[in-house]
C-alpha positions in Angstrom: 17.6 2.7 20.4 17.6 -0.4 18.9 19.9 -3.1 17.6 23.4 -4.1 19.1 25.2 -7.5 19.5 28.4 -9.1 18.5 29.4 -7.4 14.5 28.0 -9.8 12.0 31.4 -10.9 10.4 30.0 -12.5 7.8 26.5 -12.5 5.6 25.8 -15.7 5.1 22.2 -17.2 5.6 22.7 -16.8 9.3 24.1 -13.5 9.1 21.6 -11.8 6.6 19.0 -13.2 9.0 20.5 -11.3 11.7 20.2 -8.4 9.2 16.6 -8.3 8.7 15.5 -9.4 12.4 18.0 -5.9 13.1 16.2 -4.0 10.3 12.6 -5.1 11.2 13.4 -4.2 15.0 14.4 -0.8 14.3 11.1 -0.2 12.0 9.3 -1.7 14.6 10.4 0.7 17.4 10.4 3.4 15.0 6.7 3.0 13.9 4.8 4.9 16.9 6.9 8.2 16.2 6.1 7.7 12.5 2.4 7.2 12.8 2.1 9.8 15.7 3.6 12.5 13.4 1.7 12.9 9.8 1.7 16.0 8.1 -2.0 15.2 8.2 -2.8 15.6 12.2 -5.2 12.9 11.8 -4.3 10.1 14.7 -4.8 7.2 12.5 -1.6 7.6 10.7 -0.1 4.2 9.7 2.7 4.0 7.5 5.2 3.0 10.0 3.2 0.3 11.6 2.6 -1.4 8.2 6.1 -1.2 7.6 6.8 -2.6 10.5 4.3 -5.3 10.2 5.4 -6.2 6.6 9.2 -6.5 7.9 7.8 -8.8 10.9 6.3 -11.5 8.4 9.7 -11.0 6.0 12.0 -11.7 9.4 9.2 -14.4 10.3 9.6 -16.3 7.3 13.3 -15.6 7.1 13.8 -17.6 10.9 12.3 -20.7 9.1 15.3 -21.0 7.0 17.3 -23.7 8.1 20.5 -22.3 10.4 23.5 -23.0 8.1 21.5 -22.2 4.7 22.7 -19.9 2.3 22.1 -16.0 2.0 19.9 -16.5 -1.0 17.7 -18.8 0.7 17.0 -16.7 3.1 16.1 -13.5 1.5 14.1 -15.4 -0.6 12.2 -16.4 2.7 11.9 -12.7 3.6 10.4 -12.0 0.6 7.6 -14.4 0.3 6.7 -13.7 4.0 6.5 -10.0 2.9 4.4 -10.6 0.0 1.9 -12.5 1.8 2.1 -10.2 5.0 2.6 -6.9 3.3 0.2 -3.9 4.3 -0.4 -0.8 2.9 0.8 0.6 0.5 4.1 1.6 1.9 4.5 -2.3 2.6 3.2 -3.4 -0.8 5.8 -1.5 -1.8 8.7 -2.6 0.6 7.5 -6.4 -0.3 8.2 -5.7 -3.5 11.4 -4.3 -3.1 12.6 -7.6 -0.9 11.5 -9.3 -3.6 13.8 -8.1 -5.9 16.3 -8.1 -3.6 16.0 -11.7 -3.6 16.5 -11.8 -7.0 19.6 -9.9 -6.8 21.3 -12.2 -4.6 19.9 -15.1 -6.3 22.3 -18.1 -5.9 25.0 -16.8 -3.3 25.6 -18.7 -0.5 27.6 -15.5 1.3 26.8 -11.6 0.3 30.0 -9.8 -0.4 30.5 -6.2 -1.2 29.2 -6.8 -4.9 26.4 -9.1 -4.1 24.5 -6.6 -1.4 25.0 -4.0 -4.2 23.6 -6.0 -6.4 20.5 -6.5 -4.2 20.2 -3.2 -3.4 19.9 -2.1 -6.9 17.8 -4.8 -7.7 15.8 -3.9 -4.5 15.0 -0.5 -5.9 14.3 -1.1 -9.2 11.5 -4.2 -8.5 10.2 -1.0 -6.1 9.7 1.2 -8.7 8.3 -1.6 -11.3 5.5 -2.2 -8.9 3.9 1.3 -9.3 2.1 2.0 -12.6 3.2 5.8 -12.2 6.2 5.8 -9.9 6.5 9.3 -7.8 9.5 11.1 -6.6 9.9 12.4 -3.7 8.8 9.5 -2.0 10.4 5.7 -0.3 10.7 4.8 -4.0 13.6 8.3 -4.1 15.2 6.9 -1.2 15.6 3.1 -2.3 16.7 4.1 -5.4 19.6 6.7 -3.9 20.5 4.5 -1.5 21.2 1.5 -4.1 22.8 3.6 -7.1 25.4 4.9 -4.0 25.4 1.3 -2.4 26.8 -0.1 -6.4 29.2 3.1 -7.1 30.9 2.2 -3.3 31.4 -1.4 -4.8 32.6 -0.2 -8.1 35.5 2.3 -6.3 36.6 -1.2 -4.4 39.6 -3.5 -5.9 37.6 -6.3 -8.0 34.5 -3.7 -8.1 33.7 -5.6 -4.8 33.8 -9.2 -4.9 34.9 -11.4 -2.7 35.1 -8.1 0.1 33.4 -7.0 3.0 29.7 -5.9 3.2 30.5 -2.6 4.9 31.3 0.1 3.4 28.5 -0.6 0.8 26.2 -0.5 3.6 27.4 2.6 4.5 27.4 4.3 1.7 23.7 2.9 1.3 22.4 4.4 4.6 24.3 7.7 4.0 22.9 8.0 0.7 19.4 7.5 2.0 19.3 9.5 4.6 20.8 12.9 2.3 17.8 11.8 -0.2 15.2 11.3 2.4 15.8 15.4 3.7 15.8 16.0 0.3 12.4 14.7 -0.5 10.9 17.9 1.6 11.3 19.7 -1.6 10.1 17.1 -4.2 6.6 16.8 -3.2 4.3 20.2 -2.0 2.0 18.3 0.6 6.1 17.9 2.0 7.2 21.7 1.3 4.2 23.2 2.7 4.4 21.0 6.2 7.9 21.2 6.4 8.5 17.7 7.0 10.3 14.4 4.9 8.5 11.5 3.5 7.5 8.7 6.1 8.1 6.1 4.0 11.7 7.2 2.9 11.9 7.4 6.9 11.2 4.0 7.2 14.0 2.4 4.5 16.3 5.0 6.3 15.6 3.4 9.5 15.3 -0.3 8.0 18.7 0.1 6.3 20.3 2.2 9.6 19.4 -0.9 11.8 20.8 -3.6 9.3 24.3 -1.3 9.4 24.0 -1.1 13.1 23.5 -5.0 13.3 26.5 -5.4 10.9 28.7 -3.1 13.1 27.3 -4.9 16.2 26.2 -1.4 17.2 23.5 -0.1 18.6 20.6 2.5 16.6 20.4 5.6 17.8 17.0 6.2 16.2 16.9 9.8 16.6 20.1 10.3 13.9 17.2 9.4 11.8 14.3 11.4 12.4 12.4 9.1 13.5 12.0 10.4 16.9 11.0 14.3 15.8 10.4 14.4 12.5 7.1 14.7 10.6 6.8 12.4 8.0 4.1 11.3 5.6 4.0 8.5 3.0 2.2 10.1 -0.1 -1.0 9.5 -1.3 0.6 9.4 -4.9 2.3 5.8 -4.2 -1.1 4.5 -5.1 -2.2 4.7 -8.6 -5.8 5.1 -10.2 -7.0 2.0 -11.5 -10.2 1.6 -13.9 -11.9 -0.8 -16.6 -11.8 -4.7 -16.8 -9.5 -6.5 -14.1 -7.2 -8.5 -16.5 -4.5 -11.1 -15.3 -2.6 -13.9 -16.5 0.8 -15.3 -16.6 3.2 -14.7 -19.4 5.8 -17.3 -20.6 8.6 -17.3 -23.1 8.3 -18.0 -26.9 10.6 -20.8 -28.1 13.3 -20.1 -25.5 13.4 -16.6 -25.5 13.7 -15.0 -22.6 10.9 -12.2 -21.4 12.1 -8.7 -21.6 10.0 -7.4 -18.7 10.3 -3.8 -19.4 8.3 -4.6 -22.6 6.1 -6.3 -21.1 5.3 -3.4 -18.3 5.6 -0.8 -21.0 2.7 -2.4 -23.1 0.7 -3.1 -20.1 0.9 0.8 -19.8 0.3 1.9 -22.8 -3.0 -0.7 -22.9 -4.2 0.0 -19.4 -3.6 1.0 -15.5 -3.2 -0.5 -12.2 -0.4 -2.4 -13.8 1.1 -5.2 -11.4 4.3 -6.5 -13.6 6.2 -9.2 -11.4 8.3 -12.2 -12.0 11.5 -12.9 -14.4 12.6 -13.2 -17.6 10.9 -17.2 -17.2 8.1 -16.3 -16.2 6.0 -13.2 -15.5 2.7 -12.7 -13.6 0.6 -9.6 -15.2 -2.1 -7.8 -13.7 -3.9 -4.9 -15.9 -6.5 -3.0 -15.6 -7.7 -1.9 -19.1 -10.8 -1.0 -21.3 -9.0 -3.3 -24.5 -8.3 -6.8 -23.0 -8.3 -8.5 -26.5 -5.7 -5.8 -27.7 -3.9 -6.2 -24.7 -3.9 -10.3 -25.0 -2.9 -9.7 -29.0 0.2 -7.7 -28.2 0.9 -9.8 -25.5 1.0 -12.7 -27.6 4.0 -11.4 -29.4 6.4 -10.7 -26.4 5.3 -14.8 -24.7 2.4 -17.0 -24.6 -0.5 -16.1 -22.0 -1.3 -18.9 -19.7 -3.7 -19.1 -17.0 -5.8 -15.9 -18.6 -8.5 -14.4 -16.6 -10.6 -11.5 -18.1 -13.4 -10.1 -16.4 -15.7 -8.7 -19.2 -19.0 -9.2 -21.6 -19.9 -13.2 -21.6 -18.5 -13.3 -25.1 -15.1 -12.3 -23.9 -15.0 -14.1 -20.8 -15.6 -17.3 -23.3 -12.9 -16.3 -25.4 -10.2 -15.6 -22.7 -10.7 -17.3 -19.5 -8.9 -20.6 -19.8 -10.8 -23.9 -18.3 -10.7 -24.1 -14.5 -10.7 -20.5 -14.1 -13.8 -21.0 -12.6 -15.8 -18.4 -14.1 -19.6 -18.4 -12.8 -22.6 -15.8 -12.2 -21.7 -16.4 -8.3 -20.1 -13.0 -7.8 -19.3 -12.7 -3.6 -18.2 -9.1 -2.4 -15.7 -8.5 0.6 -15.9 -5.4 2.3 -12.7 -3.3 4.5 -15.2 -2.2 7.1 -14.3 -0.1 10.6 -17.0 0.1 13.1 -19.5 -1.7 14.3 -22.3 -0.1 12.5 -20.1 0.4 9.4 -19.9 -3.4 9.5 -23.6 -4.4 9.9 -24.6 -1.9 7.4 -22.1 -3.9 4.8 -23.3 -7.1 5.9 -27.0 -6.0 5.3 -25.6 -5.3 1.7 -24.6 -8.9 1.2 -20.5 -8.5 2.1 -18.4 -10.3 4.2 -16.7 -8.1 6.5 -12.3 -7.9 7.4 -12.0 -5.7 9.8 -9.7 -2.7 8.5 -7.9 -1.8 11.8 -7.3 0.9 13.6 -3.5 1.8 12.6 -2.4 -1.2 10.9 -4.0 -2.2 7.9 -4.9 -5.9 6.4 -2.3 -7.9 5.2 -2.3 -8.9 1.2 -2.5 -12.4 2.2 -5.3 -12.0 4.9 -7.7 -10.3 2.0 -6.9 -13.3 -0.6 -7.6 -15.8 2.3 -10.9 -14.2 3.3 -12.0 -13.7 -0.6 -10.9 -17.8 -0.7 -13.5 -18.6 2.4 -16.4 -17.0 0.5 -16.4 -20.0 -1.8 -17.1 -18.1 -5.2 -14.6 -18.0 -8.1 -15.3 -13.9 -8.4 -15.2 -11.9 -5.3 -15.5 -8.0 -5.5 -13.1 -6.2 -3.1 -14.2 -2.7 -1.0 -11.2 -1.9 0.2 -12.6 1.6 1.6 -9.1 2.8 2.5 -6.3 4.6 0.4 -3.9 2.5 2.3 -5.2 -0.7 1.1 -5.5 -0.2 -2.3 -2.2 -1.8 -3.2 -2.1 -4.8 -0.8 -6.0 -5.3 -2.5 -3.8 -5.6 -5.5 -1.6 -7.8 -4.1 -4.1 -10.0 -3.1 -5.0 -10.6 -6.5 -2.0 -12.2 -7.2 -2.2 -14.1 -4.4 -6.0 -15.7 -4.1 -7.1 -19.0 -6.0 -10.2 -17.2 -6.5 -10.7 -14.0 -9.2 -10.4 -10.4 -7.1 -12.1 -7.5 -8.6 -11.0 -4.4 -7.0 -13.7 -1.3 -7.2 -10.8 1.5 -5.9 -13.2 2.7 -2.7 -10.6 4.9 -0.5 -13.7 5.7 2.0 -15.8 4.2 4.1 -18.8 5.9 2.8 -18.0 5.8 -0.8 -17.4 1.4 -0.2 -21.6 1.8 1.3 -22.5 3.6 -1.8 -20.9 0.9 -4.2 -21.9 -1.6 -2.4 -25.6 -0.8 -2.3 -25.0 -1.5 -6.2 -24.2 -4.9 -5.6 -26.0 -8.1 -7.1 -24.7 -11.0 -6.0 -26.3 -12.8 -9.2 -24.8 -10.2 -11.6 -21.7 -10.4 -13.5 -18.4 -9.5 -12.3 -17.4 -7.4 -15.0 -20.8 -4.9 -15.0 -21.1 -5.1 -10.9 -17.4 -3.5 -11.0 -18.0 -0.7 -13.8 -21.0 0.3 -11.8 -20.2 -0.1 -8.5 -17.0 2.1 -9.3 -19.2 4.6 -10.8 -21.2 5.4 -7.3 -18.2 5.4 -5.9 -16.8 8.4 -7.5 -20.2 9.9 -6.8 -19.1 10.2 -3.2 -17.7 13.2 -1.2 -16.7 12.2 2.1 -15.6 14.3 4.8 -13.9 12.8 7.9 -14.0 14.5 11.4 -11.2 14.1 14.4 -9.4 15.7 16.5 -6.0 16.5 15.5 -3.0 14.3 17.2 -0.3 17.4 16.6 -0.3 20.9 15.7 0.4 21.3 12.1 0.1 23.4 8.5 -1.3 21.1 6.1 -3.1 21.9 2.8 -3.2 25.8 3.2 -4.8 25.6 6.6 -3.1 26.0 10.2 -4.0 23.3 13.2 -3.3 23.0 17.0 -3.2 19.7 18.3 -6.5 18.7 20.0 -8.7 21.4 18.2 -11.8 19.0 15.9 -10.5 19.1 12.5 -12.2 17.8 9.1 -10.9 16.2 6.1 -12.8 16.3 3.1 -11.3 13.4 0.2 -8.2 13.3 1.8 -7.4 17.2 2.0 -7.5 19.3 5.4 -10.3 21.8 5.2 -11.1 23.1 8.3 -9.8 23.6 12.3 -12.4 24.3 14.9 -13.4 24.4 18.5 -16.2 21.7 18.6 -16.5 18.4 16.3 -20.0 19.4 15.0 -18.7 22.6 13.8 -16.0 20.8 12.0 -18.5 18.6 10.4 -20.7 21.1 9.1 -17.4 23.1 7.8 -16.2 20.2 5.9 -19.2 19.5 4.7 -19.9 23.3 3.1 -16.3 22.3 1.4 -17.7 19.0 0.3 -20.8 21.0 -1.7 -23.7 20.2 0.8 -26.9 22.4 -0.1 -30.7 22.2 -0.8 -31.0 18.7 -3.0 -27.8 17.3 -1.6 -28.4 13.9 0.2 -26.2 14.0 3.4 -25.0 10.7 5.3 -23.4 11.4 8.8 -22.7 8.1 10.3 -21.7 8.8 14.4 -18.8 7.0 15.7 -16.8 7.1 19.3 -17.1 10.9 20.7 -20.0 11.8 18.6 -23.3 12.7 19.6 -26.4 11.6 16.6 -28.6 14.4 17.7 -26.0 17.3 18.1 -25.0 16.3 14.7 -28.1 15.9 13.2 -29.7 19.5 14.4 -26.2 21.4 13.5 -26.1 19.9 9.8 -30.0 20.3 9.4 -29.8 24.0 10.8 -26.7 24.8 8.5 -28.5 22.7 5.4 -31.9 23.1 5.3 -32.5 22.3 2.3 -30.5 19.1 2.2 -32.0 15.3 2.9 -30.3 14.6 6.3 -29.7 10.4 7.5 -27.9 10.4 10.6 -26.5 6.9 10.8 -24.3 4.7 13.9 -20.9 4.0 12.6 -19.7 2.5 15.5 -15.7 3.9 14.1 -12.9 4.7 16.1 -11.1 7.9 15.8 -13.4 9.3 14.5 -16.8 10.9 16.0 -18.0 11.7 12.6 -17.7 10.5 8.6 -20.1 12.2 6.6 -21.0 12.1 2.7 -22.1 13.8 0.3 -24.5 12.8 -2.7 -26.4 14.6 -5.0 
């Protein structure tokens, strides 16, 4: 259970505080069951706890505020502390969403009924504006149910809402959600097969059932929720694929016309991908990653002016676009997501700097731009080496002084093989292109034992039997780890002329693995490395 108190009477700054420390409490306690549920049985699932650690820096920043200050104030707190703290991509995403809710509310000293609505709707919509290729099915589905039945409960009200209590909209919010978040079981097949909800819809469902519980002065019962027997799963499809020349700059308007944002993030599609749109009709921050940044820049030009331009290309361009004091030089550093102790000496030989990419809860945004800052160069290349760090990577674009170039490793193994292509005297632009290229040369195959029993991906687990994951997709179920390795990697298309990389972590034994993937492969060039990882006795890849 979680929340309870005296009813929050009204939702001023004091009172919307209350809200989000409610909200943020209920994630919080819901996170374990999240994590310890995944429709993949892998024990490292983390979408809850980087929820819950996002909504802890938004409440954070939000009990700075000043008692007494308005309600715009302080969601405006909660959002910055989101952005800087947000973690994974399920957090990348909820930052976003505070951050329009912020903008909703903009200006009210007190929500009423019309106002939260407002947010709400805002909420969802800066949600779905932050992914380049929003899926349904997913948190993104719940947000935007919950707001669209969160404004049509204002609209039914006498003055469509104003001037009213907060309740009933917050009702009809939470019920929304929660109808949406059973219904995204049939929206997505990784979902239908397991039988199980998304995990982040789970988490707005919770983080929206604790604020109504707060408001009521009632307690959660956290299990009306699923939180406490569902399986949930926040898809991999949040993330999209991002390629080319990393492109940013900051978009104002043209003799006092507004910015029509939607343009804006429609070009930016058309142009490129990995598009990062945020800001307001004043002023917008874009981030792009396209194979035309001249076009892009040239169209551009006709929706604003392009300030603070950075372009990581060809010398030529970079002369062209990169405005002075953007402190373009050949110093390239390179910052590495590593796990493991062997995993992080092996980076370090390779000329990164290493942030350690936890166990369960992932970096925050702001932690990668701060340790891309320290490195002292005005380029640093970004491993993230996770799937769940991809977007707060992103994020941390926007948020360093320095230029962040993100090669999109989701792997441990696939971050070694692009960083063994890196030249710290090189240029950005080229580093990136080919590091992103060994990268996609990888097959990795990740072995553990699985935390539940489960159907995923066509094949059928008991918890505790050695399972292996090969690029993110359940492949096999057996008795002993080793024969799980050498399953996943027949999947992964080891053979004769195949170079195999098995690097041994907590619970794995070098020479068991070594003789079972030599005797199954003869043919194949066999390094059996120390990892040093948790959770996982082996992670292998696969090169040709």
């Amino acid at each position: 259970m979680s929340g309870g108190g005296s009813p929050v009477l009204r939702v001023d700054g004091d009172g919307l505080r209350a809200l989000f420390e409610a909200g943020a409490a209920a994630v919080a306690a819901a996170a374990p069951a999240i994590n310890a549920i995944n429709v993949y049985p892998v024990p490292d699932g983390d979408t809850g706890s980087n929820m819950a650690a996002t909504l802890r820096e938004a409440a954070a920043a939000a009990r700075e505020v000043p008692g007494g200050s308005s309600a715009a104030a302080v969601a405006e707190a909660a959002a910055r502390g989101a952005l800087y703290g947000a973690r994974g991509n399920s957090g990348v995403i909820l930052s976003q969403a505070l951050r329009g809710f912020a903008r909703g509310v903009a200006g009210a000293a007190e929500l009423d009924a019309a106002r939260l609505a407002a947010g709400l709707l805002a909420a969802a919509e800066a949600a779905y504006a932050a992914v380049s290729r929003p899926q349904e099915g997913t948190m993104l589905t719940v947000l935007r149910e919950a707001a669209q039945a969160a404004q049509a409960a204002a609209v039914r009200m006498p003055g469509e809402g104003a001037g009213l209590p907060c309740l009933a909209v917050l009702e009809a919010a939470v019920a929304a959600a929660r109808e949406a978040e059973e219904r995204t079981i049939d929206q997505l097949e990784s979902l239908r097969q397991a039988g199980v909800p998304d995990a982040g819809g789970e988490g707005v469902c919770v983080l929206l059932g604790g604020m109504l519980a707060r408001l009521k002065g009632e307690e959660l019962q956290l299990e009306e929720f699923g939180a406490g027997g569902h399986a949930m799963e926040f898809a991999a499809a949040h993330a999209g694929d991002t390629y080319g020349y990393c492109t940013e700059f900051v978009l104002e308007p043209l003799g006092g016309v507004v910015l029509d944002l939607a343009r804006v993030r429609a070009l930016a599609e058309e142009l490129g991908q990995s598009v990062v749109v945020v800001g307001d009709e004043r002023l917008a921050r874009v981030h792009v990653h396209t194979e035309q940044p001249e076009a892009l820049l040239a169209a551009m030009a006709g929706l604003g002016r392009p300030e603070r331009v950075k372009v990581d290309d060809m010398d030529a361009q970079r002369a062209r676009f990169q405005t002075a004091g953007s402190g373009a030089t050949p110093a390239v550093g390179l910052l590495a997501l590593s796990r493991g102790t062997g995993f992080d000496r092996l980076f370090e030989s390779l000329g990164a700097r290493v942030v350690d990419l936890g166990v369960v809860e992932k970096p925050a945004a702001g932690n990668i731009a701060h340790a891309a800052e320290a490195m002292g160069t005005a380029d640093v290349i970004v491993l993230p080496n996770h799937k769940n760090v991809l977007l707060a990577a992103e994020q941390a674009a926007q948020l360093a002084r320095c230029t962040l170039h993100i090669v999109p490793t989701t792997t441990l193994p696939q971050g070694v093989a692009a960083a063994l292509m890196f030249d710290p005297a090189g240029r950005a632009a080229e580093l990136v292109s080919r590091m992103a290229e060994a990268a996609k040369s990888v097959r990795t195959v990740e072995v553990t034992r699985a935390a539940a029993s489960r159907a995923a991906d066509g094949v059928r687990v008991e918890a505790g039997q050695a399972i292996a994951v090969v690029d993110g997709r359940l492949k096999a179920a057996r008795a002993t780890f080793e024969d799980a390795l050498v399953e996943g990697l027949a999947a992964a298309g080891a053979g004769a002329g195949k170079l195999v990389t098995v690097y041994v972590g907590e619970g794995g034994e070098a020479g068991l693995a070594g003789d079972a993937v030599r005797q199954r492969f003869p043919g194949a060039e066999v390094e059996v490395i120390d990892g040093g990882q948790p959770l996982y006795p082996y992670i292998a890849s696969v090169e040709s």
